[in-house]
N, C-alpha and C positions, 0 to 999 in steps of 0.2 A: 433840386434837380434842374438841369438846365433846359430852358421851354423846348427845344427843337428837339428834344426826348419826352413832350412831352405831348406831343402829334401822334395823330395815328400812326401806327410801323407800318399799314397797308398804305397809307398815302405818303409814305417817306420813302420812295425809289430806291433813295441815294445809302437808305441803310441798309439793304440787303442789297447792293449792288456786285451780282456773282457769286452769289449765297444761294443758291435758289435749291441745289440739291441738298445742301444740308439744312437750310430751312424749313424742308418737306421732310427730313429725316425727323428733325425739333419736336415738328407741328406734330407729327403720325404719334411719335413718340407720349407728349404730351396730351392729346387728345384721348389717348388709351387707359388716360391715368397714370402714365409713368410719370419718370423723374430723368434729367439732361444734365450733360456736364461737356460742357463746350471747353477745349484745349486748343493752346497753340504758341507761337512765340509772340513776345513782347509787338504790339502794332498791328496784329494780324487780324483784327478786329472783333475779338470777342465780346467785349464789353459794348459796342453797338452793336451786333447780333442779340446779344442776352436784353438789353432796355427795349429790342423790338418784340422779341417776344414776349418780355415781361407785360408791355400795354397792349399784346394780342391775345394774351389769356389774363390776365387783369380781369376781364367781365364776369368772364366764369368761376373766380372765387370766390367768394365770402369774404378775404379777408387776405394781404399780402402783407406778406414781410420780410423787410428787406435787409439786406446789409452788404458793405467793399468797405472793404477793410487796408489800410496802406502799411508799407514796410515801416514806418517812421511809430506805427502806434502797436505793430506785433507783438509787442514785449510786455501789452498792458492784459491781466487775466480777465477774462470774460467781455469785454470790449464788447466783441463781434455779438454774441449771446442779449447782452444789453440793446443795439443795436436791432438786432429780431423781437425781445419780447419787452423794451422796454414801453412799449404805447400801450400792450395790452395789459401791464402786469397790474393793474388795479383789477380788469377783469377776470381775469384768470386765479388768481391764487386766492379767492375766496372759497374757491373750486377745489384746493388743493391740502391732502393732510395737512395739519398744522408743522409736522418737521419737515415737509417740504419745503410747508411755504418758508417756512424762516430761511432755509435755506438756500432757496433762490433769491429771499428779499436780501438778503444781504450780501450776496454775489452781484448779485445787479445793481444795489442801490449803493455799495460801500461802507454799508453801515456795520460796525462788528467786521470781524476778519472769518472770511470762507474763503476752502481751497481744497483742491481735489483731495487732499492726502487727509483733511478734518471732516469734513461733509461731503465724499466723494459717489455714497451709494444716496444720501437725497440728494444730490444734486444734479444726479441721472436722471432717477425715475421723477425729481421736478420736472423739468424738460422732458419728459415723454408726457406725465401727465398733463402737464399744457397745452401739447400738440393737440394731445385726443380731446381737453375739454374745448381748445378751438374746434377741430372737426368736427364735434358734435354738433355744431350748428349752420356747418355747411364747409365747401371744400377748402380749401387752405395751399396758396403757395407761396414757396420759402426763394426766394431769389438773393442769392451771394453771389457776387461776384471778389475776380482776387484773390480765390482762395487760399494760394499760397500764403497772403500773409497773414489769414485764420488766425487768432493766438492758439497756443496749443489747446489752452482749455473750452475755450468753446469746440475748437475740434473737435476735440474729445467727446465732449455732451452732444453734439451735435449728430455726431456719428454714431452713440451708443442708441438717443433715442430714434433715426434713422432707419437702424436695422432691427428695431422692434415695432415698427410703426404698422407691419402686418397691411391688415386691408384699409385702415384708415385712409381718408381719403384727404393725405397730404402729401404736395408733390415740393421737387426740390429744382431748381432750375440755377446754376452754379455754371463758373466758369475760373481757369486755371492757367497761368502760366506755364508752357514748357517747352524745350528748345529743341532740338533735332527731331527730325523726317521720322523719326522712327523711335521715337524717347516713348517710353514707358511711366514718363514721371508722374503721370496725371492717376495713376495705380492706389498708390498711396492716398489719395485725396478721396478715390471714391470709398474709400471707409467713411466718408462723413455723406454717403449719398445713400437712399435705398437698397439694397441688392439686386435689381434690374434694371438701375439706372443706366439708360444708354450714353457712353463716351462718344461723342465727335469731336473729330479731330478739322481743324481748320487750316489749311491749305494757300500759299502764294495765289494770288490773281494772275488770270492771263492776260497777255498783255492787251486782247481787247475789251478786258474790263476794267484795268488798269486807266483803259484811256477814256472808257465810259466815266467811271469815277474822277476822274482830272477835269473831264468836261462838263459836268453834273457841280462841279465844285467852282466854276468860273475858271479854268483853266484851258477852255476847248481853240483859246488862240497857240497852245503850241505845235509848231509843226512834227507831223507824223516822224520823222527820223527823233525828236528830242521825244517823245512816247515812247519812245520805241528804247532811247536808252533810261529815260524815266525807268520804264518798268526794268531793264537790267542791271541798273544800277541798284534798285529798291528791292527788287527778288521778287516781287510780285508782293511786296507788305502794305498795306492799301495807307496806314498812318504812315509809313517813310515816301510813299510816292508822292500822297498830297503837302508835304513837309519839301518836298526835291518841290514839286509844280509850285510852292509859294515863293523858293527862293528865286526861282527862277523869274518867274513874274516879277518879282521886286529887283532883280539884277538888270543896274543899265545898260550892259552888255552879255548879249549871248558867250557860251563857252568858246573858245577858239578851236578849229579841228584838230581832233586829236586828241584834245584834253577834256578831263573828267569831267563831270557835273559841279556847278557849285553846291554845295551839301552844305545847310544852314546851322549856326550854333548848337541850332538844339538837339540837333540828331546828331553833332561832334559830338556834343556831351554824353549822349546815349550810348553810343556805340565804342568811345573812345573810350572809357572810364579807369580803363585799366592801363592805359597807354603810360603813365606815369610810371606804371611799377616795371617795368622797361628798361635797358640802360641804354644810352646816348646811341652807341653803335646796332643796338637791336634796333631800333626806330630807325636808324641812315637802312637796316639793311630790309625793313621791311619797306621802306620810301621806296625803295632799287624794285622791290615785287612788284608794289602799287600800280609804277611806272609801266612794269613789260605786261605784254600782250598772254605770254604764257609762262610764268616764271617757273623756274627750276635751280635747285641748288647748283645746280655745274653752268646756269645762267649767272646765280648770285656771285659763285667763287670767278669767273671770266671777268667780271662786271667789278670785280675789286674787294669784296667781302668775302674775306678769309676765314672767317669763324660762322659762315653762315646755318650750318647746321645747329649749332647749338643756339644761335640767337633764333631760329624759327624754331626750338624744340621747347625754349623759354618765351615766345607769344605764343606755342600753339597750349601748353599748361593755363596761361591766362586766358584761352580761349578765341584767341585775336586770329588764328589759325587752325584751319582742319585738320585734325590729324588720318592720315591714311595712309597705312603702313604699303602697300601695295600700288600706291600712285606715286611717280617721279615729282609730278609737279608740286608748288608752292599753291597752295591753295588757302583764300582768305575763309574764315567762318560765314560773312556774308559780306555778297559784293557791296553793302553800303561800308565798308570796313577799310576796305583799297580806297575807295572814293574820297571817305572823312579824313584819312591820313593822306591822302597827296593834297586837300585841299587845306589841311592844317600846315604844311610843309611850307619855308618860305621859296619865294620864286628861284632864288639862285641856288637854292636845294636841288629843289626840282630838275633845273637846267644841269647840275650836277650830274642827276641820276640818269636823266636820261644820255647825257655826254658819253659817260659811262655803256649805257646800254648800246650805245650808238657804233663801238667798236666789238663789243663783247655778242649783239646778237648773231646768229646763223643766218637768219633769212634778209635776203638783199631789201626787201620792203623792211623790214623791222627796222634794218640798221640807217635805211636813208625818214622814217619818220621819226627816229629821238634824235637822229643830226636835225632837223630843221626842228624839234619843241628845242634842241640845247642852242640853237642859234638865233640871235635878236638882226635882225635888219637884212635888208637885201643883200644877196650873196645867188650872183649867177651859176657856181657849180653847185651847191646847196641843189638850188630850184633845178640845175637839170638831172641831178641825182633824184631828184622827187618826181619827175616827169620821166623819168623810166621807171621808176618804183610803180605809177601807177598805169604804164602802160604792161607790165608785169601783171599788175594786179589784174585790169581788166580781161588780158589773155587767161590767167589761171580764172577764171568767174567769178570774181570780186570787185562787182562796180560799184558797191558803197564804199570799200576801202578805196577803189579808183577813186572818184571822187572825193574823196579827204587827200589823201596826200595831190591832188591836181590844184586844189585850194591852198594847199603849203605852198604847193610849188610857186602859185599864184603870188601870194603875199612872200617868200623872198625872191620875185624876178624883179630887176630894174624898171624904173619907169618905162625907157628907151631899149628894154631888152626886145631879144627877136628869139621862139614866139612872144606877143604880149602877155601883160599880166592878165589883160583883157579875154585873151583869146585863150588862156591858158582855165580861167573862173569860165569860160563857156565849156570848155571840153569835158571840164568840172561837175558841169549841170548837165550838158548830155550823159554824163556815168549816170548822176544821180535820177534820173529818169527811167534809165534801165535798171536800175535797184530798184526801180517804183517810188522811190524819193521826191514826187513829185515837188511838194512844198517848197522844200531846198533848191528843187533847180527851178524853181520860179522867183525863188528870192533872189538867187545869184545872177538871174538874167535881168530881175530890175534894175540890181544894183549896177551892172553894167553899161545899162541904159543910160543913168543917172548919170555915166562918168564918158562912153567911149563917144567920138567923133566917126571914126571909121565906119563906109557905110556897110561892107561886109560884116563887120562886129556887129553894128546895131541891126541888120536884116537876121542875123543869126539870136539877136537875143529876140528880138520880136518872135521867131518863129517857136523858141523855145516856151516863153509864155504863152502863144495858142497853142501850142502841141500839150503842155500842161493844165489846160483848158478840159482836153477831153471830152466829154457829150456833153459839156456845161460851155460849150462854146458861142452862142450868145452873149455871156457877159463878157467877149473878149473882141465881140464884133465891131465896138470903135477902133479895134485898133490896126483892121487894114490896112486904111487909106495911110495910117503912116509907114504900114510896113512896105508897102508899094512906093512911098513916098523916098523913101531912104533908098529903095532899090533902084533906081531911075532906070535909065534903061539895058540895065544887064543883064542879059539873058541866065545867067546864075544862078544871081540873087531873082529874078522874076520868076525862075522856074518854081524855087522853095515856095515863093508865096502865091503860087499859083493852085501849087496840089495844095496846100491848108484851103486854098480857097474853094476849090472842089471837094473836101469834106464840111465846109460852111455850108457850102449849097445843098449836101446832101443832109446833115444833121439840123442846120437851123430853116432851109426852105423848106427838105424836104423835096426835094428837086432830084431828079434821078438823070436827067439828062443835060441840066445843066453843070452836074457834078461831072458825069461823063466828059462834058466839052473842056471843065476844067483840066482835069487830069491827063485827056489827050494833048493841051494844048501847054499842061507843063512838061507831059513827055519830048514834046516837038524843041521847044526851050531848055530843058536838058541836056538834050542830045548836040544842038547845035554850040551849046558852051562845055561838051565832053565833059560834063557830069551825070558819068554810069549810074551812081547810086541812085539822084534821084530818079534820073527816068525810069530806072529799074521799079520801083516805090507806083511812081506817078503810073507807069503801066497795069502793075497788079492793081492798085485802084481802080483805072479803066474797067479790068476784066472784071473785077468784083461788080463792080457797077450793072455792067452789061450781063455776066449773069443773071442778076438779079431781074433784072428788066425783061429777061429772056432776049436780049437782044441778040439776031444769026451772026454777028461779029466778036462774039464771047472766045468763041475756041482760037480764033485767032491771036487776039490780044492776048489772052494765055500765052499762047506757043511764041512772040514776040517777048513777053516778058520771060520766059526760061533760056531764050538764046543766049549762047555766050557772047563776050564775056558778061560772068556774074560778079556782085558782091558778095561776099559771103556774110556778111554783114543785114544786108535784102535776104540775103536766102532763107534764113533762119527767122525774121523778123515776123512779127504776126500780121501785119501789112505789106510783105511780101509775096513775090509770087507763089513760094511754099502755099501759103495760106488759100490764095485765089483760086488753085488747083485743088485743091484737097476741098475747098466749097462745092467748086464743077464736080468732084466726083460724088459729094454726099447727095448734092441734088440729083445728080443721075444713076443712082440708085449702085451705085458700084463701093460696097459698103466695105469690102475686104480691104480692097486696097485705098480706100480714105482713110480707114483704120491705120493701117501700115505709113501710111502718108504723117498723118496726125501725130504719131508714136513716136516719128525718127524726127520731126519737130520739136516735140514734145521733149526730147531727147536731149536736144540742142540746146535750146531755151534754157535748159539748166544748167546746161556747162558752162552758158555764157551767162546765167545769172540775172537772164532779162526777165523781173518781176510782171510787168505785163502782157507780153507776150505767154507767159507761164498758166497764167490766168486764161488767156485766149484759145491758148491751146489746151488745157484741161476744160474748157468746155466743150470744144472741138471732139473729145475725144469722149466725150459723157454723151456729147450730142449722137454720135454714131454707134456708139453703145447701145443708145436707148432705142435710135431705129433698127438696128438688131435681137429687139426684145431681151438684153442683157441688164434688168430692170433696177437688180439690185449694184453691180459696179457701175453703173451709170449713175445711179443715185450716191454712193460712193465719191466717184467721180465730181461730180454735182457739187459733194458737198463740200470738198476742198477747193473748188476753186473760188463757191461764198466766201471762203475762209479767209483765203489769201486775199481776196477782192476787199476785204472786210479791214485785212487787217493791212492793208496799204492804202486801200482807197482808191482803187484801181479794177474799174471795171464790173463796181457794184449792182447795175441796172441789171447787165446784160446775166450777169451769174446769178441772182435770184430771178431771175425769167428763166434762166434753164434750170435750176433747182428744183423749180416748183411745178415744172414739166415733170421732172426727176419724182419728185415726191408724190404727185398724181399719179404718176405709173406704181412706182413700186415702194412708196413709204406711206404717211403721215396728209389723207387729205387736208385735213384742214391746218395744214404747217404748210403745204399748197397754194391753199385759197392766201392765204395770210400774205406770203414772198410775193405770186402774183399782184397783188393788190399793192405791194411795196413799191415793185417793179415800174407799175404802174402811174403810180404816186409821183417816182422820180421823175420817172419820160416826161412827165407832163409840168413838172417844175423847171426841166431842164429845157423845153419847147423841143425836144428830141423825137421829131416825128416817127424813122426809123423804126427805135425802138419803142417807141408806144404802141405800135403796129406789133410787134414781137411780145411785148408785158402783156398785152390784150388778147393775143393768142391764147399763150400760159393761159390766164385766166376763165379765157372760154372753155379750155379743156379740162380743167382742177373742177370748174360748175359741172361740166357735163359727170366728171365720175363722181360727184358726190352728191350728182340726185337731183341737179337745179337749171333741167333745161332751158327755165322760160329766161335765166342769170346765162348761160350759155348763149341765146340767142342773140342775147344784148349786145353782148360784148363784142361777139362775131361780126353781126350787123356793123360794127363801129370799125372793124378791121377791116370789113371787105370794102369803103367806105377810104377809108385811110388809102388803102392802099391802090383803089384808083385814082385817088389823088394822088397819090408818087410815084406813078408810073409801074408800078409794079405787076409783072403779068404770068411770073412765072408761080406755078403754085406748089412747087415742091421746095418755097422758100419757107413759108410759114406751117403747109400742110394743115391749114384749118377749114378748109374748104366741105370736107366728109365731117368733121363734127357739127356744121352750124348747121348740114342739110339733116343729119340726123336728130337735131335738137330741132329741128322746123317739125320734123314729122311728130314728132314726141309731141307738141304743141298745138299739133295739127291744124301745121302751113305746109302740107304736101307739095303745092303748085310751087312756093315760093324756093323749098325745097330743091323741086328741078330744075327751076330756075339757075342756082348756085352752082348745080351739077355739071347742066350744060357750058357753064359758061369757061367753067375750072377746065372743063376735058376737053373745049376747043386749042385750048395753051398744050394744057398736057398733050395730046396728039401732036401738035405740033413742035414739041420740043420733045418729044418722047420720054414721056414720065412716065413711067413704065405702072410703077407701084403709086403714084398717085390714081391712075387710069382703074388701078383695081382697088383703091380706096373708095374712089367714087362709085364702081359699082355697087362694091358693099350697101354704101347709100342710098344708093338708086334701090335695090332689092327693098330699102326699106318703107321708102315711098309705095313701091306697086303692092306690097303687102298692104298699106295704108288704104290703096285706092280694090281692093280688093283680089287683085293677081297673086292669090297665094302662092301658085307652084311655079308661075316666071321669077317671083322670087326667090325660091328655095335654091331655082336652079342658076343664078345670078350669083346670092350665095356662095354654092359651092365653088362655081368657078374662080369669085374672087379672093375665096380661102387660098385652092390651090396657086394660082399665081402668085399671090403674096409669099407663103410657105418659098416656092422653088425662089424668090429674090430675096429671101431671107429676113424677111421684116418679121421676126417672131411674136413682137407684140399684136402687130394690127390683123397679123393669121389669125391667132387665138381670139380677136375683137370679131372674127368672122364665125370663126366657130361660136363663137356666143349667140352672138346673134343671131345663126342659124338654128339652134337651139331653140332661143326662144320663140321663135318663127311659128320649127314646128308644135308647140304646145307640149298639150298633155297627152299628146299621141303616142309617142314612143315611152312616156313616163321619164323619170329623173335621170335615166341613163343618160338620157341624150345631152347632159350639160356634160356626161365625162370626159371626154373629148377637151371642149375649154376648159375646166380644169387641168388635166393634166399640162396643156397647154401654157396658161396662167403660173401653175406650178412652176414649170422649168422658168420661165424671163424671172419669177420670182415677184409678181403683179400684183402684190398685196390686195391693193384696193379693188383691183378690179376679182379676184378671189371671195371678196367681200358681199360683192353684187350677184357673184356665182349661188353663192348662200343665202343671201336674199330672195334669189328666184326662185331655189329648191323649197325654201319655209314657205311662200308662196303655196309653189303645189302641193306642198302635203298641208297647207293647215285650209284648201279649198277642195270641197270636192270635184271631180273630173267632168266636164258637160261633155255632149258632142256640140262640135261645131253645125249648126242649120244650114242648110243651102240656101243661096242666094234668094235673096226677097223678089228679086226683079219682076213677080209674075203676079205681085202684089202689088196694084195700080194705084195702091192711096201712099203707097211709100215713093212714088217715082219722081215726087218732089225731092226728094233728098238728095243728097250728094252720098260720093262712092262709100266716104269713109263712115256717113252719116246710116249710111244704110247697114255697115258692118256693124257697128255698133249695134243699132235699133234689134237687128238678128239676134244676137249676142242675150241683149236685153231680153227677148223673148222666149228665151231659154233658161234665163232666172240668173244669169254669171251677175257675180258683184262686178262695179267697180274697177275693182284691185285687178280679178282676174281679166275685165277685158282689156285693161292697158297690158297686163303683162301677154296676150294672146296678141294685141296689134303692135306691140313694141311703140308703146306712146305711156303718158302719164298719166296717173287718177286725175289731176288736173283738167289735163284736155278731155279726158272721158266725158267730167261734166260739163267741161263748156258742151261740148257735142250732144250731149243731152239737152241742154236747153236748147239749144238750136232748132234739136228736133220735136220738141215739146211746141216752140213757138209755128214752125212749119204746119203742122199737123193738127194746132189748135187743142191739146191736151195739156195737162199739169203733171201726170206722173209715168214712171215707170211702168208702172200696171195700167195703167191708160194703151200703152204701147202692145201689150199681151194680149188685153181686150178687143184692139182695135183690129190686130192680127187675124187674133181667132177668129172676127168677126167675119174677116172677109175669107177667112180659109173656109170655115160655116156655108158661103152660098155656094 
């Protein structure tokens, strides 16, 4: 056995990597005492699936045995049988009748001739009675893998004693070759397995486990677009990806665009096997498939293949081909199949096929990308046929195919042509940016680097390398001074490197005002070298900026940046004015129409294909969800845009901070706490002040719903902290202002509390934040609760229930009626949480639903006190504080604990500090110290 099977499977990642459901399926399975049988095709990773669980139940048997069996030894009888019982067969068959034993000794050992048709009833019940005199002395499991190439005869035996095996307690853990989505082969097999044996079926990887598994394997240097066709090219088969990722790494040159993967010997000979039995012209016509984007037989017969039907009806019998009587198209069995045959093909083949296709396809892109793979060297109509292909493309929403064919274009324009080759591999890397191809269009602007003189060329590839930066923009901080250096003094070129510079200041200072001067002052340079776009850009910056800051010049530079003329290009952009406006509206609470704003964005972004933006705006639109209490399509929401962010790498901080917002409200706390903390992890990797402000939010609020104010406090403290350091004054940016004050009180830091309150609702007054204004009430109500004002709180409460309610913030309503709720105690009885409920119900606020039920178990598992009047008139308590003294009452009346955090809306936690407190005040040690002391004075 090979060592690195022979580790723990819990400390081996990389074997279950995206197994996780069905390895919980295995486990449940096998733990119950059953028996598994893992299915799938060839590479799909059964046989490391089956060796990790083999060494995770390994401990709990007594005794395993094992047997894989190969196609090359199927033909030999009992092989596999031997293989299982040959270690123990000294032990066992002294156990065993004497006609058994004979008859298994000489099945197994070769001695004398046995065979099913001579000794075929002992050599059943041998092999049953073996099983049981193993189990007899403890559990037993049988692990085959391979089964398909089982010889018939242990089959046979194996499945007889199997389905007789009753309660014994022997399990069978097996695994099987079998090929289609939906094949039933593995049917037959489980005759050799228990008859409860659960079949799993094993499934393609997605492509971000794909890319997990490539990275896990020493593969994590390839760029996100080569993943991305790894996993299409492999089908999601985790042995053909890492087989694609090695050849690739051992290749001194990458693929050229447009063309296939290199696909290495070994997975030719895998896949091809059959290629042979083939004739000359089936293989030219299945080469002409490989080649097109979407082949079809009235593509084949155009393209010059006249007998293409019957040559794809003779590969689709060998298998080489899907058959599907109801689809037009040419469909391979698996796309490693197109791959190994174009890459088996010689090069003047190839240029053949595609020559071919280059007349015969319909689509104007089709036909100008096989004109440049069937073309060798520069050729100026070539290249401008490919430079409208992919301005084609980018209008229909396809800036990755943009970006391949601008790279053809590239490599056949002349040296001396007009545009450059130079200029032509940048428009190339801007496509590939809005596909989210980050990687690519950072490689194609080094490489530009490396070669162009022109200072427009090189101010343009610099910009593209920080712009592919993204909130990792630090590591990209030396290289200003050259981009300004190249720009000398053109108001153009100094505008573009002006606004990157005012996202430096805001992401790596942290600077809000220097970002601001940034941005205004490449709008001013913009403008005066009549480049709309970017001042357009450089404007909505501004306004962003100044929103944020609360600064009285926000609405302005909004309304400057919408004037026409626009770009359409800016309009739709996630750092356009779109974007700036639809902030201004979410902040001031005008949730319909941010919605509607978000949506026709949202909208855009897809037609044009621009993967980060995509991402921007499905947070955008998760974001206004969730402040409309729509708990669960915001989490929805939420969680496609982790996804997309995930699986391009674009915009990963920001979407797990609004995820685990998402997931606080209405999923999964502690999947919550988890993101938040990720979130958090990154900002502070990335020196991303910004958003470490925004990760620390999330995470202050994921604490507070899952019980851990004093982790709440912390965090907050750190944000509010941050963010008078960057200027930040507005508070309907973060809206963490009401959770840190209501985690102050829960702690009991009442004063510190109002502190937070006052300071939040001087801004909010002043900028009119309408529902921030009644969040902080909320808060506020919960403090003078604290400080002993029961009924200015209830009636604080209500009001800021109703206001929230009529601005439509359904979660932070319902957060009011809770808490008014528990305000009023056990006075009204459990009704009074119906209200929040039903409230909680509708946003669909899981967690906080959770807390509802928490409170109610509360009052029914405590009995009901009356609340005491005020001590005040009791002169040995007038040392104490407001909240010290509610307590002490509290106490006097015999409530645990439990119930008087839940009566002041604070934690057992603080209860007891406030008890010590008042223990040390008072010169007492206990509880009943405080009753005594009471009575004492109630007595004179």
């Amino acid at each position: 056995m090979r060592r690195d099977f022979q580790e723990s499977a819990r400390c081996r990642s990389d074997l279950v990597i995206g197994r996780e459901e069905v390895c919980a399926a295995a486990r449940a399975q096998l733990a119950s005492g059953g028996s598994v049988l893992l299915h799938g095709p060839a590479g799909i990773g059964k046989s490391t699936i089956l060796r990790a669980l083999a060494e995770e139940y390994a401990s709990t048997a007594h005794i395993v045995l094992r047997c894989s069996a190969t196609e090359s030894e199927s033909h030999l009888p009992f092989l596999a049988l031997a293989d299982l019982l040959g270690l123990v067969l000294d032990d066992v068959c002294p156990r065993l009748p004497a006609a058994q034993r004979t008859a298994l000794e000489s099945a197994l050992t070769g001695r004398g001739e046995s065979t099913l048709q001579r000794d075929g009833l002992a050599l059943r019940l041998a092999v049953l009675s073996a099983l049981r005199a193993l189990a007899a002395r403890g559990p037993v499991l049988i692990v085959a893998d391979d089964l398909q190439w089982l010889d018939p005869a242990s089959a046979e035996l194996l499945g007889f004693a199997a389905r007789r095996l009753g309660g014994t307690p022997v399990q069978l853990l097996c695994a099987v070759r079998t090929e289609g989505q939906d094949s039933q082969e593995y049917d037959r097999h489980l005759r050799s397995c228990p008859p409860d044996t659960l079949a799993v079926r094993l499934g393609p990887l997605s492509h971000t486990r794909i890319a997990e598994l490539l990275g896990h394997r020493g593969h994590g240097a390839l760029s996100r677009s080569t993943v991305r066709e790894v996993h299409r090219t492999s089908g999601g088969n985790p042995l053909f990806a890492l087989e694609l990722g090695r050849a690739l790494a051992e290749s001194p040159t990458p693929p050229r665009p447009g063309e296939p993967l290199p696909v290495p010997t070994s997975l030719r000979a895998l896949v091809l096997s059959r290629l042979d039995m083939l004739s000359v012209e089936a293989r030219r016509t299945l080469l002409v498939a490989s080649a097109g984007a979407r082949p079809t037989p009235a593509l084949l017969h155009a393209a010059g293949r006249e007998n293409a039907e019957a040559e794809c009806a003779q590969a689709a019998e060998l298998g080489l081909l899907a058959t599907e009587s109801d689809a037009p198209a040419v469909r391979f069995a698996h796309p490693l199949i197109s791959a190994a045959l174009y890459a088996e093909a010689p090069a003047q083949e190839r240029r053949a096929a595609h020559a071919a296709l280059s007349t015969a396809a319909s689509d104007p892109i089709e036909r100008a990308r096989h004109l440049a793979l069937a073309t060798t060297g520069a050729d100026p109509e070539v290249a401008a046929r490919l430079a409208e292909a992919a301005a084609l493309a980018r209008d229909r929403g396809a800036p990755s195919v943009a970006a391949q064919l601008g790279l053809l274009a590239a490599r056949h324009t002349p040296v001396d042509g007009v545009p450059s080759p130079e200029e032509r591999r940048l428009g190339a890397a801007e496509d590939a940016i809005t596909a989210g191809e980050v990687d690519l269009a950072r490689d194609i602007a080094r490489e530009v680097l490396k070669r162009a003189s022109v200072p427009a060329e090189r101010v343009r590839a610099w910009i593209i390398v920080i712009d592919t930066a993204g909130h990792t923009m630090a590591e990209v901080d030396a290289l200003f001074p050259q981009a300004l250096a190249d720009a000398g003094d053109d108001p153009r070129l100094l505008a573009l490197v002006h606004y990157q510079l005012g996202w430096r200041a805001l992401i790596v200072e942290g600077d809000f005002t220097a970002a601001r001067d940034a941005a205004a002052h490449a709008a001013e340079l913009a403008a005066r070298s009549k480049d709309r776009r970017t001042e357009l850009l450089a404007l909505a910056f501004q306004a962003q900026t100044e929103t944020l800051m609360g600064h009285p010049e926000a609405p302005r530079t909004i309304k400057r940046a919408l004037r026409e003329p626009q770009d359409p290009r800016v309009a739709w952009h996630h750092n356009g004015a779109g974007s700036a406006r639809f902030r201004w509206l979410v902040m001031g609470d005008q949730l319909a129409e941010a919605r509607a704003t978000v949506t026709g964005l949202l909208r855009e972004v897809r037609r044009h294909g621009s993967v980060e933006s995509e991402v921007h705006f499905l947070r955008g639109l998760a974001e206004t969800e969730l402040r409309a209490g729509h708990c669960g399509r915001a989490l929805d929401l939420a969680r496609d845009s982790l996804k997309l962010a995930r699986d391009s790498g674009i915009g990963e901080t920001a979407s797990a901070m609004l995820t685990s917002l998402a997931e606080a409200s209405g999923g999964d706390v502690d999947r919550a706490l988890t993101l938040a903390r990720e979130a958090v992890e990154h900002a502070e990797e990335d020196g991303d002040q910004m958003y470490l402000s925004r990760a620390l939010g999330a995470l202050g609020y994921a604490q507070l719903v899952a019980g851990d104010p004093a982790g709440t406090v912390r965090s907050l403290r750190r944000v509010r902290s941050l963010e008078l350091g960057l200027g930040i004054t507005d508070p309907a940016r973060g809206r963490w202002q009401g959770d840190l004050a209501e985690a102050l009180v829960r702690i009991g830091e009442p004063a510190e509390a109002q502190d937070v309150i006052d300071s939040a609702r001087e801004h909010a007054l002043r900028l009119g934040r309408e529902s921030v204004l009644a969040v902080l009430d909320r808060s506020e109500a919960l403090v003078r609760a604290a400080q002993g004002a029961g009924e200015a709180a209830l009636d604080r409460l209500r009001s800021a229930q109703d206001r929230l309610g009529k601005l439509g913030y359904g979660l932070e309503e319902a957060r009011a009626a809770f808490a008014l709720a528990r305000l009023r105690g056990r006075r009204p009885g459990p009704a009074a949480y119906d209200e929040a409920t039903r409230m909680f119900r509708r946003c669909r606020a899981l967690p906080w639903l959770r807390q509802v039920d928490e409170a109610l178990t509360t009052l029914e598992a405590e009995p009901a006190r009356t609340v005491p009047a005020a001590l005040d008139a009791l002169d040995v308590l007038d040392v104490l504080a407001a909240m010290e003294r509610q307590v002490a009452a509290l106490v006097m009346e015999g409530a645990t604990n439990r119930e008087i955090a839940a009566r002041l809306f604070i934690s057992v936690k603080t209860v007891e500090a406030t008890l010590t407190r008042v223990y040390r005040k008072l010169g007492i040690r206990s509880r009943v110290d405080i009753v005594r002391l009471a009575a004492g004075r109630r007595a004179r």
